[in-house]
ZADO-1210 file (C-alpha; in nm, 4 decimals, padded with zeros to 6 digits):
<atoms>
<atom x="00.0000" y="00.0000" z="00.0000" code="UNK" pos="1"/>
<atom x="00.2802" y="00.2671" z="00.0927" code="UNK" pos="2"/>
<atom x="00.4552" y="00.1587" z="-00.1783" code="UNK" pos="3"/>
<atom x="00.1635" y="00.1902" z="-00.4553" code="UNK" pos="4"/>
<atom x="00.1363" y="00.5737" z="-00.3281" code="UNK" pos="5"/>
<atom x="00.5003" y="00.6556" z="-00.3791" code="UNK" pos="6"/>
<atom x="00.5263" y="00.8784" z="-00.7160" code="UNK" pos="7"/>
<atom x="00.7018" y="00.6728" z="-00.9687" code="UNK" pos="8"/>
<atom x="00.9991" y="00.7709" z="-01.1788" code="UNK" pos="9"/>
<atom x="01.1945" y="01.0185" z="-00.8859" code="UNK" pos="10"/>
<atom x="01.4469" y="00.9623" z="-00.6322" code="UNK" pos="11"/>
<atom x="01.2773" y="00.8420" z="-00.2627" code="UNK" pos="12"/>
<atom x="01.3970" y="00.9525" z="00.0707" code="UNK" pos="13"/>
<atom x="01.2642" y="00.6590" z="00.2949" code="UNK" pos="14"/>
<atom x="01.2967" y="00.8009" z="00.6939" code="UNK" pos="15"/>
<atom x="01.2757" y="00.5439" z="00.9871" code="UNK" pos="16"/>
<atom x="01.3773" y="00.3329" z="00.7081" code="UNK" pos="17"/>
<atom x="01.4327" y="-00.0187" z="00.9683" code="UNK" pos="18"/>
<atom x="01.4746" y="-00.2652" z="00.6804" code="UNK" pos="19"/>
<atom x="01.4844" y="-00.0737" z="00.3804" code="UNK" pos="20"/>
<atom x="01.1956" y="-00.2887" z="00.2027" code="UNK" pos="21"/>
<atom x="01.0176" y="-00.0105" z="00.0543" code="UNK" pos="22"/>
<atom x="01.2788" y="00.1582" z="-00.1303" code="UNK" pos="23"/>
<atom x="01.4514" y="-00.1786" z="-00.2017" code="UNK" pos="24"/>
<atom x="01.1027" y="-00.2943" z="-00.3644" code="UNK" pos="25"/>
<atom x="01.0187" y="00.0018" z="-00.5493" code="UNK" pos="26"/>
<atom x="01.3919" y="00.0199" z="-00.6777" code="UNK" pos="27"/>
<atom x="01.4385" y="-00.3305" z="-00.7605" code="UNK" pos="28"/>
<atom x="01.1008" y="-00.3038" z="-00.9567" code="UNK" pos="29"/>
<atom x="01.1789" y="-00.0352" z="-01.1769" code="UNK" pos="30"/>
<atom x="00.9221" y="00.2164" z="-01.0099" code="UNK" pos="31"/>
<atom x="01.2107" y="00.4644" z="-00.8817" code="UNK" pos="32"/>
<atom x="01.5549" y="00.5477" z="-01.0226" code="UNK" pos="33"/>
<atom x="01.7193" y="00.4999" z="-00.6135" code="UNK" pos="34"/>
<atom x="01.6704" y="00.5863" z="-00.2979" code="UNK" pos="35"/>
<atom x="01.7822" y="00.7279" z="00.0353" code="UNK" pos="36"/>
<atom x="01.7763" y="00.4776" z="00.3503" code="UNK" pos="37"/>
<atom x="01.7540" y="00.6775" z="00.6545" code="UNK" pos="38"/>
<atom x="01.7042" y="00.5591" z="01.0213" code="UNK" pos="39"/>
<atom x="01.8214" y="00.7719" z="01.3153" code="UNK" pos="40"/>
<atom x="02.0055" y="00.4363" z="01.5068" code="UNK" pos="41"/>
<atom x="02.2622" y="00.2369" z="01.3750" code="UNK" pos="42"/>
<atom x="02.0592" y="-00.1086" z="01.4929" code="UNK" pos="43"/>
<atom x="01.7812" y="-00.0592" z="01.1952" code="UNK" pos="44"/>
<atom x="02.0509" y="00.1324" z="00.9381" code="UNK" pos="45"/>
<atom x="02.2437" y="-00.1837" z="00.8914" code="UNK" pos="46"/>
<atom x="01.8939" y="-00.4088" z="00.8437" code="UNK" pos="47"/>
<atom x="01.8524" y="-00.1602" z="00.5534" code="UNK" pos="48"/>
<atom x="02.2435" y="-00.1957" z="00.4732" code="UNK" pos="49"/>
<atom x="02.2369" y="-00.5730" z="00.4612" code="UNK" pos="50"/>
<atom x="01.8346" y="-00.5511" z="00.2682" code="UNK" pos="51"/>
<atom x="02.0192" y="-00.3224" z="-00.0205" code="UNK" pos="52"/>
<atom x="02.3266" y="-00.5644" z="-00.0700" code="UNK" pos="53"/>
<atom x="02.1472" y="-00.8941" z="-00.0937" code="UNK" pos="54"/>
<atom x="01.9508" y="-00.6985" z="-00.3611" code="UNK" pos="55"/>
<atom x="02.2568" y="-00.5895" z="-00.5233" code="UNK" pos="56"/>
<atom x="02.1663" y="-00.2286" z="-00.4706" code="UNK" pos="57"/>
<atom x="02.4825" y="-00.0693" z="-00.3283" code="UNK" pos="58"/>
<atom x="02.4807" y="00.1664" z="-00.6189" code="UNK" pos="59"/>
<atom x="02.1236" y="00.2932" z="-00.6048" code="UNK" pos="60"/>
<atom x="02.0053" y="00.3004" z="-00.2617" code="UNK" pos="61"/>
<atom x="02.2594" y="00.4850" z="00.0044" code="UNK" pos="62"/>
<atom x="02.2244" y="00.4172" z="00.3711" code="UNK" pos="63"/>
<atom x="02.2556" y="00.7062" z="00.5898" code="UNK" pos="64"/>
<atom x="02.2051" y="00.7666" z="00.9734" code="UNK" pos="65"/>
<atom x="01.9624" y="01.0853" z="01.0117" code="UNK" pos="66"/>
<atom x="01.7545" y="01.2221" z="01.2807" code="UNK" pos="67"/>
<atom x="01.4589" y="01.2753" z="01.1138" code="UNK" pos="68"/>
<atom x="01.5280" y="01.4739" z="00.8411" code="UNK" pos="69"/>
<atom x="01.7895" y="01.6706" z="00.9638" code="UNK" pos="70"/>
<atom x="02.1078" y="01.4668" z="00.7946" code="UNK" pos="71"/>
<atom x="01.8853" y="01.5002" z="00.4305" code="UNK" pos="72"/>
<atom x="02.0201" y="01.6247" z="00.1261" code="UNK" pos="73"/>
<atom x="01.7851" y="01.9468" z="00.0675" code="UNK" pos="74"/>
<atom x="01.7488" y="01.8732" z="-00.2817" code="UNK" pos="75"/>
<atom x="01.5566" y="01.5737" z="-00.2271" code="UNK" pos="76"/>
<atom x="01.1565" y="01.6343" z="-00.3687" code="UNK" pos="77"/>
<atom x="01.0063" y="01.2605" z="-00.2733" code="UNK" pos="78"/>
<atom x="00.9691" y="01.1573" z="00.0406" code="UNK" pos="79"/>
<atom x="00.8338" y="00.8422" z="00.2517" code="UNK" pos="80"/>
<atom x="00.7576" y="00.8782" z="00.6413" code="UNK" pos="81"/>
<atom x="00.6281" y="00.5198" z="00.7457" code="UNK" pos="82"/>
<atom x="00.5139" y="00.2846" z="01.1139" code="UNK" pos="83"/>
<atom x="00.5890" y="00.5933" z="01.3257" code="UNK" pos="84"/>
<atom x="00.3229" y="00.7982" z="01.4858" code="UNK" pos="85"/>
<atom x="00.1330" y="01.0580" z="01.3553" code="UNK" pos="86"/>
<atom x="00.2815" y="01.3621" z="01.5911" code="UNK" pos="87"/>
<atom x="00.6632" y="01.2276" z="01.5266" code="UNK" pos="88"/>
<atom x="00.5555" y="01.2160" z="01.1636" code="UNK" pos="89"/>
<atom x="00.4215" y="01.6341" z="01.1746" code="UNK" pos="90"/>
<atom x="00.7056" y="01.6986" z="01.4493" code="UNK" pos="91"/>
<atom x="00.9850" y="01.5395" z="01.1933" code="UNK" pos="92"/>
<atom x="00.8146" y="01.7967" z="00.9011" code="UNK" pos="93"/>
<atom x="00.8113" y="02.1018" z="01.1675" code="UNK" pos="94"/>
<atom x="01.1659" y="02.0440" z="01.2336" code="UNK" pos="95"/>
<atom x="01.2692" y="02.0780" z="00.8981" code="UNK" pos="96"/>
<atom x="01.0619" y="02.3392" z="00.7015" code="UNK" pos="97"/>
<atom x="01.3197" y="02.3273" z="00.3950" code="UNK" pos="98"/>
<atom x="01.0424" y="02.0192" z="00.2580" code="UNK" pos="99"/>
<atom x="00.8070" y="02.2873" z="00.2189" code="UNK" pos="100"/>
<atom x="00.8515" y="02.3451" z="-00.1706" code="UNK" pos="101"/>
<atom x="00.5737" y="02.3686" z="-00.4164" code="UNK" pos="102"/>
<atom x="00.5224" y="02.0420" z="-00.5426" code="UNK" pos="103"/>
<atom x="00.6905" y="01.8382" z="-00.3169" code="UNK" pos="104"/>
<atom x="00.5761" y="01.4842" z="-00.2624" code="UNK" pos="105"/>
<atom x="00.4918" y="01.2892" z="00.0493" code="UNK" pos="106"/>
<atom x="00.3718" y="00.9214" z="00.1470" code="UNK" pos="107"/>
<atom x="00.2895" y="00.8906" z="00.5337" code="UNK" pos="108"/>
<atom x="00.1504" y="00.5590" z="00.6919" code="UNK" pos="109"/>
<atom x="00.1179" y="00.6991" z="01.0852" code="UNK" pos="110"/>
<atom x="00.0910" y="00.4037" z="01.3149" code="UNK" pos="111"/>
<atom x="-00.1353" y="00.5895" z="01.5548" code="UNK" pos="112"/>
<atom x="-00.3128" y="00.9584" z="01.5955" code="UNK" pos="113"/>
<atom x="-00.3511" y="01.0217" z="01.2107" code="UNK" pos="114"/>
<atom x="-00.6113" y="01.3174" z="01.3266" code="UNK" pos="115"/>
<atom x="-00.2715" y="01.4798" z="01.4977" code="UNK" pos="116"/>
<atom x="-00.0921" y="01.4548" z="01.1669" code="UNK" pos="117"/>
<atom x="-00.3913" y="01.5843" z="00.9291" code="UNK" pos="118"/>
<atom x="-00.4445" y="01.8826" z="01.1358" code="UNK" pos="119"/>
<atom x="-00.0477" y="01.9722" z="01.0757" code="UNK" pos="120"/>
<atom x="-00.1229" y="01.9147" z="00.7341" code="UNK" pos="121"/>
<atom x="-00.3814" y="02.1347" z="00.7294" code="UNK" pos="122"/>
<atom x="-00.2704" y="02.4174" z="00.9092" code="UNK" pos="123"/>
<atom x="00.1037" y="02.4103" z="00.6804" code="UNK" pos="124"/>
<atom x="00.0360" y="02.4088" z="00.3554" code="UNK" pos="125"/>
<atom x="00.0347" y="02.0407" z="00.2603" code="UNK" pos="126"/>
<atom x="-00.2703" y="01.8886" z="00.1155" code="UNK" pos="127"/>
<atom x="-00.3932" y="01.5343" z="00.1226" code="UNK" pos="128"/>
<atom x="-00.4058" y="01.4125" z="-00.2476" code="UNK" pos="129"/>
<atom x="-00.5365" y="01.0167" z="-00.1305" code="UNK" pos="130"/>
<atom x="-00.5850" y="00.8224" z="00.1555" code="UNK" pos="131"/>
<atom x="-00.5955" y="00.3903" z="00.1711" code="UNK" pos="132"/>
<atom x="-00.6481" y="00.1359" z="00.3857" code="UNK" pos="133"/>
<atom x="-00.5359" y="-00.2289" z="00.4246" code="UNK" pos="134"/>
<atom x="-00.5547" y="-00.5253" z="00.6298" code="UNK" pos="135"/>
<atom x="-00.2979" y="-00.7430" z="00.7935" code="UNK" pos="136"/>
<atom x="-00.4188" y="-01.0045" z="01.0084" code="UNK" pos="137"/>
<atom x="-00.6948" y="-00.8282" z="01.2545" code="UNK" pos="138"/>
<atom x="-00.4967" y="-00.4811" z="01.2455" code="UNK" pos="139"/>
<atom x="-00.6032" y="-00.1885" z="00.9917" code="UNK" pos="140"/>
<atom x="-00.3185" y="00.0234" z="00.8708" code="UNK" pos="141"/>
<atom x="-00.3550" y="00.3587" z="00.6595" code="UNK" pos="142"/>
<atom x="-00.1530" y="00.5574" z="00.4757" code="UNK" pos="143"/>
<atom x="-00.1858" y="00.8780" z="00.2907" code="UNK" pos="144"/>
<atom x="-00.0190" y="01.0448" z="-00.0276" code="UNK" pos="145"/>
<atom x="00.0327" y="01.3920" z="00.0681" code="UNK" pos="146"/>
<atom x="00.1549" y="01.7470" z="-00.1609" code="UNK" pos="147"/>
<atom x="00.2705" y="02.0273" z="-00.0649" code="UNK" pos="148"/>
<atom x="00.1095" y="02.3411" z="-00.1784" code="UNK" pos="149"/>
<atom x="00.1625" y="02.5984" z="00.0717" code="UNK" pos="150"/>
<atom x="-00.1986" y="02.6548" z="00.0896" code="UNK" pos="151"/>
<atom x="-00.3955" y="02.5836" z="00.4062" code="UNK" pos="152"/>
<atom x="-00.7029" y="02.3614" z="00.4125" code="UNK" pos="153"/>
<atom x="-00.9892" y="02.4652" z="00.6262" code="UNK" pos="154"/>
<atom x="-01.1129" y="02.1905" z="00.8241" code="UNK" pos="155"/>
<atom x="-01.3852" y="02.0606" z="01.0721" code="UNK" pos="156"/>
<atom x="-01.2717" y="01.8481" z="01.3622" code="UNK" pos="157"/>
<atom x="-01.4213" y="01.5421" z="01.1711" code="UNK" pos="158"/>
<atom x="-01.2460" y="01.6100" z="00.8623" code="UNK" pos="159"/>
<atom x="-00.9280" y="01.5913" z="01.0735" code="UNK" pos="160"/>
<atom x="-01.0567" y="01.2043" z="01.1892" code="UNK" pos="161"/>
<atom x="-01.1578" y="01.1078" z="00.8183" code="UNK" pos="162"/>
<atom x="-00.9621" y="01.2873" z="00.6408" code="UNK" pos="163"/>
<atom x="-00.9879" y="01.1503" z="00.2242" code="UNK" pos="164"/>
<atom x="-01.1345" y="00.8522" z="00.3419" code="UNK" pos="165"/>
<atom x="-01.4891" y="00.9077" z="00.2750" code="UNK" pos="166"/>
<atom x="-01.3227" y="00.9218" z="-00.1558" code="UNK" pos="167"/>
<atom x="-01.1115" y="00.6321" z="-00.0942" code="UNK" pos="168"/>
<atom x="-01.2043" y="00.2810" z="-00.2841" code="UNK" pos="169"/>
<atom x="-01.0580" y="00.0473" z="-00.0075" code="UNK" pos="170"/>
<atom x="-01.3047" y="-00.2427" z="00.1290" code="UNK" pos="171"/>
<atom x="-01.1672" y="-00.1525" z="00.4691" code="UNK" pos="172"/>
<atom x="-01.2633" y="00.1942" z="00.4735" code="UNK" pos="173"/>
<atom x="-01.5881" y="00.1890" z="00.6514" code="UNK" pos="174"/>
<atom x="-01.4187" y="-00.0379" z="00.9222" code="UNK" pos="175"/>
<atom x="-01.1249" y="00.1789" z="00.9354" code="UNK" pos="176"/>
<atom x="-01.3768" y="00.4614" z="01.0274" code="UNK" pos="177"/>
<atom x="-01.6088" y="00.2238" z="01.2547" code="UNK" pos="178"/>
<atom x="-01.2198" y="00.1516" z="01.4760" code="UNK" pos="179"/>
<atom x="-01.2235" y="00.5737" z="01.4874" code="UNK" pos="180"/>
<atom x="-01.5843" y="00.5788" z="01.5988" code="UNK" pos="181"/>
<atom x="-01.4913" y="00.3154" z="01.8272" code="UNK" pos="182"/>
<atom x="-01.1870" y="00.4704" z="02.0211" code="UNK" pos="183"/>
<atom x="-01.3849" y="00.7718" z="02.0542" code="UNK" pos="184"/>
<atom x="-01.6718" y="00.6015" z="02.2019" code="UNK" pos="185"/>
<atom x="-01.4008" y="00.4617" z="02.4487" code="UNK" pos="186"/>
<atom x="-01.2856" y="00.8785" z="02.5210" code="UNK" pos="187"/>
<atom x="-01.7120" y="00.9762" z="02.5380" code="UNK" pos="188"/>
<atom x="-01.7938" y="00.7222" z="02.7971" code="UNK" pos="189"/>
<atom x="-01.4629" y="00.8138" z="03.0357" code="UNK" pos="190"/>
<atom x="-01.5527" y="01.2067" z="02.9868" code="UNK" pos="191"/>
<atom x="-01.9176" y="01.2321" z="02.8772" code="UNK" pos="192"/>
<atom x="-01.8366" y="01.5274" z="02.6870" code="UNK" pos="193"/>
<atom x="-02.1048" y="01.6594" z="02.3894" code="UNK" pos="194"/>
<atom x="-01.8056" y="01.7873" z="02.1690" code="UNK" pos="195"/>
<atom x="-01.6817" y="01.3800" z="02.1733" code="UNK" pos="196"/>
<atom x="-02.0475" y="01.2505" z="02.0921" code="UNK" pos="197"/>
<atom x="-02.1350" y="01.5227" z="01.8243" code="UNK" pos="198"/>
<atom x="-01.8115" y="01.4725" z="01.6584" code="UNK" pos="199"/>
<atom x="-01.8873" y="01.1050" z="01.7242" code="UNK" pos="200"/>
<atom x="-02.2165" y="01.1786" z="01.4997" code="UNK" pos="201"/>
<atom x="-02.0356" y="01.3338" z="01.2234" code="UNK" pos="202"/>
<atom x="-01.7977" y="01.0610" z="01.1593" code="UNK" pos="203"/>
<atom x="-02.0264" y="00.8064" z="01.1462" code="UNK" pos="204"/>
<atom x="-02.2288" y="01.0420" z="00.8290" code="UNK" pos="205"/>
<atom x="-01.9350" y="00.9503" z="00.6376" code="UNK" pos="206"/>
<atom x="-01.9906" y="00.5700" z="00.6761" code="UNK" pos="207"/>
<atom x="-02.2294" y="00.4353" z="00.3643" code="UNK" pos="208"/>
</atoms>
């Protein structure tokens, strides 16, 4: 799924890279002319170093230790933010507002808090272009292709839970926003608040 959202034909900076496999695949495949591996600790940096030379990839994909995005060649126009959480995801594109050029291209699977990492979308300039869903055993994973256009995107709080969803032609998109429904239902019942169950309400109008 990350990997079908990656824009085909330019150079990929992969950060929190672990084991390299999405660069690797989309590299090995033909979609991408190479890549940049980047974790910020050694242990995962040498997965990806020992995933790119059983591939035979040495000369396409480099390795390099980064924080975030700090250790990044600024020239770099594609990149791939994936399995973290959606605040480190917004806090690793705060940190480094040199990604914010027009046209600029972005593929973020956050592991948890998505609504944390649309709102910084939002509010910066980037716009969501697609969003998908898949399925791995009982866990739901999603991932979105993102653009920056430096224009802001005026949102309700339930576009920030939905997001491109409601558009998006997965079969797990109505359960991905039933699990949202869900883990809010967990927040109404602790706090009984009316801003939880009316945003609660609007959700659920974008489930057919």
């Amino acid at each position: 799924m990350v990997a079908s959202l990656v824009r085909p034909g330019k150079p990929l900076v992969d950060i929190g890279t672990d084991h390299a496999y999405v660069p690797a695949f989309l590299v090995a495949n033909g979609v991408i002319p190479s890549a940049i591996a980047s974790d910020v600790k050694v242990g995962p940096l040498n997965n990806a170093k020992k995933t790119i030379n059983e591939n035979d990839l040495e000369d396409k994909i480099e390795a390099i230790l980064s924080d975030g995005l700090i250790a990044i060649p600024r020239e770099q126009t594609d990149f791939c933010i994936a399995g973290m959480g959606g605040e480190l995801i917004a806090s690793i594109l705060e940190t480094s507002p040199w990604v914010k050029q027009i046209g600029n291209h972005f593929v973020f699977q956050p592991q948890t808090h998505p609504e944390d990492l649309r709102r910084f979308l939002f509010d910066n300039g980037y716009e969501i272009i697609k969003e998908d869903v898949v399925k791995d055993k009982r866990h739901l994973y999603l991932a979105m292709e993102v653009e920056y256009t430096g224009n802001n995107t005026p949102y309700t709080e339930a576009l920030t839970y939905v997001g491109k969803l409601p558009s998006s032609t997965s079969v797990y998109r109505n359960d991905y926003l039933e699990y949202v429904t869900k883990r809010l239902g967990v927040q109404f019942t602790a706090t009984h608040k009316k801003e939880t169950k009316a945003l609660i309400e609007d959700i659920k109008s974008y489930i057919k």
